[in-house]
N, C-alpha and C positions, 0 to 999 in steps of 0.2 A: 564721682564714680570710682568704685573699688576696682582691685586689679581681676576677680572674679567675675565683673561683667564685662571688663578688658578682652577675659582669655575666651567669652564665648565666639562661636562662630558659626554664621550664617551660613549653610552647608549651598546654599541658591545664589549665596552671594561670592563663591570662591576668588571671582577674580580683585573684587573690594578688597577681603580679607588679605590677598595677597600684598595689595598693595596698601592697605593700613600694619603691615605685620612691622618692617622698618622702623615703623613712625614707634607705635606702640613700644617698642623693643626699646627704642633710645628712651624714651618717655621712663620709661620706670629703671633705666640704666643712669639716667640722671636721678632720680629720685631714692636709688641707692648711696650715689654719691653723696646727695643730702645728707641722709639719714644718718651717714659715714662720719658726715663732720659734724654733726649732731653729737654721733658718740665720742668725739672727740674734744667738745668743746663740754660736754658733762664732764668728762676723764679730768680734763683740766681745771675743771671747778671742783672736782671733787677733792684734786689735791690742795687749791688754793685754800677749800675751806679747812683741810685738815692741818694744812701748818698755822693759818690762822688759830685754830685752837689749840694747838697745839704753842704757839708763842703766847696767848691769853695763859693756857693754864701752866705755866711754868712764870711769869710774872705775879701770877695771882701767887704763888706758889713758892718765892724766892727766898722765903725766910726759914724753911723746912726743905732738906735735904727726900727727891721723892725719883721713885724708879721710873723709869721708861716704861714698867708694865701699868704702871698707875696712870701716866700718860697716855699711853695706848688706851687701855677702859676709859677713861674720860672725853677720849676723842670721839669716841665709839658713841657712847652715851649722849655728845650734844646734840639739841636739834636739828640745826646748822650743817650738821654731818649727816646727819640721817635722811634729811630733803636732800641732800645732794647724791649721797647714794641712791633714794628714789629716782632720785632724776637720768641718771646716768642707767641706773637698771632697765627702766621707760624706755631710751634713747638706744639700747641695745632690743630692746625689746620688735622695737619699730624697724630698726636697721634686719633684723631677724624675718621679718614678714616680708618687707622688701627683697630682702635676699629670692627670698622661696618665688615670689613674683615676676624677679624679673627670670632665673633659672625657669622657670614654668614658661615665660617668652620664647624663654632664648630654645629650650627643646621639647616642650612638651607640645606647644601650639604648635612650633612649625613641623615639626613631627606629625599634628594632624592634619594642618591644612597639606600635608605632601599625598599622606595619605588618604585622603579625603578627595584632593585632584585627580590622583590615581581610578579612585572611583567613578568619577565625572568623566574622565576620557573613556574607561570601559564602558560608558552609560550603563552605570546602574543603577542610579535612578530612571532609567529613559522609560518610558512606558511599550511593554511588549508589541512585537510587530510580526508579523509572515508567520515561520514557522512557530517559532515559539508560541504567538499568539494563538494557533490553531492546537498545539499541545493541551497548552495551559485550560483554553474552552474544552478540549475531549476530555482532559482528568476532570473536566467540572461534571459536562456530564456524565461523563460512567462511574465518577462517583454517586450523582442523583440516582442514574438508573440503578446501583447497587441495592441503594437505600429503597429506591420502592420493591424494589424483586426481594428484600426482607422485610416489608411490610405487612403483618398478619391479616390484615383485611382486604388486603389487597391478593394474597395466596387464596384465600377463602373464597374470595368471588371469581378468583378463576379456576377452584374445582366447580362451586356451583354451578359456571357456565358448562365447565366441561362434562357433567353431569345430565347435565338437559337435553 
């Protein structure tokens, strides 16, 4: 399950939510830290491979005097180097999404479910009652009634009655 169906929330379910919020938070609070030494354990491969060829190509290379920038391009250039940058890019990449996940936890959800409780206590979801409910029915009908007292066939048969 992604952190996307993580952050949804059951607006019926408030008190659940409330109390999976903790759990969830730590959950992808450690799964940053993962991601963390992930990119740190790239970072370190990325070096090992670079001095690795970097001692390759100056052995290959011992009988001709060659610069650091020939060095460098060649580092650059092995495969060896290039999967390891991949990898380490990857591993930033992941720690990046992480990040935004658990930040989304940490203020965006609770941020809703606050205010989202807010709404539950004013019962605004509650289903209309007394006055209101007696409102809400007369706007319904004096709005109908409008609608037929502008209905042309319905003016039309009460001249013709008024006619007769």
């Amino acid at each position: 399950m992604g952190y996307k169906d993580d952050l949804t929330i059951n607006k019926h379910e408030l008190d659940i939510e409330w109390m999976n919020q903790p759990r969830l938070f730590a959950e992808w609070g450690e799964k940053l830290v993962n991601a963390e030494e992930k990119v740190d354990k790239a970072k370190a491969q990325l070096e090992l491979v670079r001095a690795q060829v970097d001692s390759k190509i100056r052995l290959e290379n011992s009988s001709i005097k060659v610069t650091e920038n020939f060095i460098s391009n060649a580092i650059m250039q092995d495969k060896n180097y290039q999967k390891a940058i991949a990898d380490h890019i990857e591993a930033k990449k992941q720690q990046g999404i992480i990040e935004i996940a658990r930040k989304a936890f940490e203020f965006q959800r609770n941020k809703a479910l606050d205010r989202l409780t807010d709404l539950f206590l004013s019962n605004y979801w509650a289903e209309p009652r007394g006055k209101a409910e007696g409102l809400i029915n007369s706007k319904g009908e004096n709005a109908h009634l409008e609608t037929l007292k502008s209905n042309p066939r319905i003016i039309r048969r009460k001249q013709e009655v008024g006619n007769d």
